[in-house]
C-alpha positions in Angstrom: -59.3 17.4 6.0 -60.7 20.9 5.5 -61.0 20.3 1.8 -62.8 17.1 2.2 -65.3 18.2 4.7 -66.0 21.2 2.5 -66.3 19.0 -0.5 -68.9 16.7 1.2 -70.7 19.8 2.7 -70.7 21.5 -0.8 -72.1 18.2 -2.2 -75.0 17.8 0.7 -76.2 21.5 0.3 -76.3 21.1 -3.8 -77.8 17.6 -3.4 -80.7 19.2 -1.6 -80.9 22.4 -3.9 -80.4 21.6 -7.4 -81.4 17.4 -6.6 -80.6 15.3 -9.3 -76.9 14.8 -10.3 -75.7 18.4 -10.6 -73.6 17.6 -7.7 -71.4 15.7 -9.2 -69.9 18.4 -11.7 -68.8 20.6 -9.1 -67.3 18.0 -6.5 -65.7 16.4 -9.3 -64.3 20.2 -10.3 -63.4 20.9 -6.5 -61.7 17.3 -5.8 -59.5 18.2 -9.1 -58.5 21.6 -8.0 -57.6 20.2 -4.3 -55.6 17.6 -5.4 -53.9 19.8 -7.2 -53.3 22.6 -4.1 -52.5 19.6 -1.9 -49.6 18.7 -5.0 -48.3 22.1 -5.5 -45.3 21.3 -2.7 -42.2 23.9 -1.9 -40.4 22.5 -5.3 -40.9 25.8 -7.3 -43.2 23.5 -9.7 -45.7 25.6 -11.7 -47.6 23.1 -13.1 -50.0 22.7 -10.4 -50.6 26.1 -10.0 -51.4 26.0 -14.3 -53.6 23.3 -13.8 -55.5 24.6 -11.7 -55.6 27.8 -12.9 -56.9 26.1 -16.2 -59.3 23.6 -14.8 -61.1 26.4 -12.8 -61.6 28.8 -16.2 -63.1 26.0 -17.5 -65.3 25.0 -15.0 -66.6 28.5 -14.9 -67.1 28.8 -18.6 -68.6 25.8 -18.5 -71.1 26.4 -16.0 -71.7 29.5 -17.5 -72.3 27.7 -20.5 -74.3 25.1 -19.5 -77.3 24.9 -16.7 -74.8 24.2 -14.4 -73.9 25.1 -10.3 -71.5 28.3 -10.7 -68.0 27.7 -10.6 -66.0 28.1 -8.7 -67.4 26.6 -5.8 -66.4 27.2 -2.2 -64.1 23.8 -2.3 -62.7 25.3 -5.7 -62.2 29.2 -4.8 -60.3 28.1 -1.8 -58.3 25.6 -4.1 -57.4 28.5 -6.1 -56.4 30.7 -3.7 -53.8 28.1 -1.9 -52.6 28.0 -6.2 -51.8 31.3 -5.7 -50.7 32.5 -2.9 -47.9 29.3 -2.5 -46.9 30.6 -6.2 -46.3 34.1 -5.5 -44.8 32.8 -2.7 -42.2 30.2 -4.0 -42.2 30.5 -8.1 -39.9 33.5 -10.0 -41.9 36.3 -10.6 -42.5 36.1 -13.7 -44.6 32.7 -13.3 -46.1 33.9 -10.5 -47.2 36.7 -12.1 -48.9 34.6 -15.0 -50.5 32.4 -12.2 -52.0 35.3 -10.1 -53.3 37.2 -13.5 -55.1 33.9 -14.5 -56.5 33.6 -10.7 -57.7 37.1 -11.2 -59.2 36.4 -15.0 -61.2 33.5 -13.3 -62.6 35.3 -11.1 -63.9 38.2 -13.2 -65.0 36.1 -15.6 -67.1 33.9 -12.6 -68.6 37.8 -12.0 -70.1 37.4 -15.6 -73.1 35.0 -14.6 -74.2 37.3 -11.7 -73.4 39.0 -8.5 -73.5 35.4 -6.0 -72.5 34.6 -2.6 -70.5 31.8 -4.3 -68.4 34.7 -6.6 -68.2 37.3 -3.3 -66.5 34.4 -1.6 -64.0 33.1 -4.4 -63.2 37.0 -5.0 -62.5 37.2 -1.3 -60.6 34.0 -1.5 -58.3 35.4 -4.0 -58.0 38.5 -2.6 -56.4 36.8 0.1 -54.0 34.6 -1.9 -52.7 37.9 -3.7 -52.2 39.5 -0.3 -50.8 36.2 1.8 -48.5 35.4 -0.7 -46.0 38.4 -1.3 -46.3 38.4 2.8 -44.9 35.5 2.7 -42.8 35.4 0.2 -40.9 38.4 1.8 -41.2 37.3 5.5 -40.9 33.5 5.5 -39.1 32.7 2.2 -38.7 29.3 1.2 -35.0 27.8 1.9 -33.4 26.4 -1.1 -32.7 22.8 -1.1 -30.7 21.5 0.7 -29.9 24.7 3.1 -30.5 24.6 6.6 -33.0 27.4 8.0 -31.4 30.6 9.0 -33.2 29.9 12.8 -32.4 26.3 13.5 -31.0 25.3 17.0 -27.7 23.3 16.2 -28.5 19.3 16.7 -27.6 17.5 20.0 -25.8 14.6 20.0 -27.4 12.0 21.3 -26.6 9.8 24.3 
């Protein structure tokens, strides 16, 4: 719910900004990188956390590129923050590592086109996925398969 709201907002505000159909680039880069936090699951699957790590490099080098909205948007930053954080929370290290150093290159290279409230915001974003995600990762780890959590009440039989 938060994601679509913040989509739609994103889209309104740029709609009466930039006009014309620049809004459509950057909701259709934010819905991508949603869907993809909203996939990334408790599996220990990387690829989400790829994709999106790849589709928001892109997007900024793209809008750099072109006369685009910056990327990452609000929608997007967010995205990529969820990406990483659950990955340094569930993935080996090693892959989580790769996924929070590409989380970090996107956001230094989004500093490239200019000190923004859009790039403060993303950077903060991050930020907070590289600090949520050890924290959890070392105070509410993910149970294997399969295993019952270490804190469940036995079941009652019922009557």
């Amino acid at each position: 719910m938060v994601f679509a709201l913040g989509i739609a907002f994103t889209a309104y505000m740029l709609i009466n900004s930039w006009g014309d159909a620049y809004w459509i680039y950057t909701t259709a880069v934010a819905v991508v990188m949603c869907g993809l936090a909203l996939l990334r699951g408790r599996r220990r699957r990387a690829w989400p956390a790829a994709a999106g790590v790849t589709v928001a490099a892109g997007a900024v080098g793209l809008s750099m590129a072109a006369d685009l909205p910056q990327e990452p948007s609000p929608m997007a930053a967010l995205a990529l923050a969820v990406l990483i954080g659950s990955s340094l929370r569930v993935l080996p290290v090693p892959s989580a590592a790769a996924i929070a150093a590409g989380g970090v290159a996107v956001t230094a290279l989004a500093w490239f086109s200019g000190p923004t409230g859009p790039t403060a915001l993303a950077t903060m974003l991050v930020v907070g996925g590289l600090v949520v995600g050890p924290l959890l990762r070392a105070f509410a780890p993910v149970q294997p398969s399969g295993a019952p959590a270490a804190e469940s009440p036995p079941a009652r039989p019922r009557p």
